[in-house]
N, C-alpha and C positions, 0 to 999 in steps of 0.2 A: 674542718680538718685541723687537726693539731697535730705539732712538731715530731716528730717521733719520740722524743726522751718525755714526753708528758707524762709518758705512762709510768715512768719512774716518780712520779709525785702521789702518784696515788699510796705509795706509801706513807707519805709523810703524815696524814692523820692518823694513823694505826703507828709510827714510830712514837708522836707525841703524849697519844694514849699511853701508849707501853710504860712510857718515861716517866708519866705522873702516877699511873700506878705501881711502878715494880718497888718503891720502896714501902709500900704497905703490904705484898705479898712476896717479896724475894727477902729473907733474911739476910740481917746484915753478918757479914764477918769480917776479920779483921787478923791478921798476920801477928801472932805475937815477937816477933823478932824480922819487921820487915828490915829489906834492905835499903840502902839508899839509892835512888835515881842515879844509873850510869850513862852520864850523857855519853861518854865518850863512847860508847858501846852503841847507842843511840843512833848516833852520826854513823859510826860505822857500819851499821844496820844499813840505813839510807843509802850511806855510798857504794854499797855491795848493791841493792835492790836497782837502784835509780837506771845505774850506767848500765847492767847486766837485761834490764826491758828493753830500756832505749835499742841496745844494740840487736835485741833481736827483731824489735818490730821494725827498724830501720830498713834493713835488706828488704823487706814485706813489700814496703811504700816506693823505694828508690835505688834497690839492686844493691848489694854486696860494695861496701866501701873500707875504707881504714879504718873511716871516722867510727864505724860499727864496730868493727873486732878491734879494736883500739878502747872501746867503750867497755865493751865483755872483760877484755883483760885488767879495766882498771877495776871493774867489780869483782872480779877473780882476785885480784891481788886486794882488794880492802874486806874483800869475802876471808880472806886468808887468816888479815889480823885480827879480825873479830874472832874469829876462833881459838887461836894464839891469844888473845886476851882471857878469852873464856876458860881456857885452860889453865888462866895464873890466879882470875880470881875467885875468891873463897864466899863468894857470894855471888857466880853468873847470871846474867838472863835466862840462859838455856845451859845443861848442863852436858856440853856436847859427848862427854864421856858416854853418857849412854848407846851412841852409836857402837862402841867397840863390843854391844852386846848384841851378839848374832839375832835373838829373841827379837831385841827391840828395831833393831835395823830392817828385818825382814818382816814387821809387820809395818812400817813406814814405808819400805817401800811396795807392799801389796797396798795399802795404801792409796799412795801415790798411782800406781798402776790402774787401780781401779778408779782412782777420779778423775785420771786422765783418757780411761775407756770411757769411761758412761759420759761425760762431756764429750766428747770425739762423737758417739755414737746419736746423742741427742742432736749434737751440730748436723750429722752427717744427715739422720732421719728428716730433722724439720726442715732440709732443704730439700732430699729426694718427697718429701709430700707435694710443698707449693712448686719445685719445679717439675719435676716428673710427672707425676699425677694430678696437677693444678687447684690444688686447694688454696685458696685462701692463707691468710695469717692467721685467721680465726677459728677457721676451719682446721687449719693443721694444730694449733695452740689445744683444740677440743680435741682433735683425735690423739694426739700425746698426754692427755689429764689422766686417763685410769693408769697408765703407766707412772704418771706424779703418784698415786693414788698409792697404791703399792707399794712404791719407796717410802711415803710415808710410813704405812701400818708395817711394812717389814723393820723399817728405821725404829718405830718404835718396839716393838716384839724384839727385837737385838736385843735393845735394851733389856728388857726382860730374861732373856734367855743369859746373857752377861750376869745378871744378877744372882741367878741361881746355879750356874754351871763355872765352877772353882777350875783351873787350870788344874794338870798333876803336878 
């Protein structure tokens, strides 16, 4: 028997492949007018992400504290000036301006909505399989692949479908 996260190593010889071959079949590019490295955006980045998890897996583990919404609010508030940064410089990360575009807002957040369905929905499935119905991890893992399978060839066919069908 092995640890439970081993199965996360089985990656690592298909990442190392990946890596020694993408620079013979990924062409290279190159930014004619990159920017420079904004650490300070950087950090800010971090300090919005870090304290804003923390605070919510917190309550998960050990019930509703200060130390949590005390956490949120400091990622809220460094969430803030990363964006107030982003809006003075003339070279951002992200150009947050585009949220003010309905278009782009409302496909972010369908989005958003849908990845937080089909995650929600996957969690909820592979648990009603091995508890409910008692399959297996493996068992349930195989009864959920045609549904992978799917999202694959739809995920790719989008693509397609994107490439020839122009907005109005």
């Amino acid at each position: 028997h092995f640890w439970w996260g081993s199965v996360f190593l089985l990656a690592v010889p298909v990442l190392v492949l990946l890596l020694a071959l993408a620079p013979f079949f990924v062409p290279e590019s190159r930014d004619p007018a990159p920017g420079r490295i904004d650490v300070v955006s950087i950090v800010l980045v971090m300090a919005t992400m870090t304290p804003v998890v923390y605070g919510i897996k917190m309550p998960a583990k050990s019930g509703a504290s200060t130390l949590a919404l005390g956490s949120v609010v400091v990622g809220l508030v460094a969430g803030t000036l990363f964006v107030r940064r982003q809006l003075r410089r003339p070279d951002p990360m992200i150009d947050v301006r585009l949220f003010a575009h309905g278009a782009f807002s409302g496909a972010v957040l369908v989005n958003l909505l849908s990845v937080f369905s089909l995650v929600g929905f996957l969690f909820f499935v592979s648990q009603d399989v091995q508890l409910v119905l008692g399959l297996t991890p493996m068992q349930a893992g195989v009864a959920l692949l045609p549904g992978l399978l799917v999202m694959i060839v739809a995920g790719l066919g989008g693509v397609r479908v994107v490439r020839r069908v122009r907005p109005a």
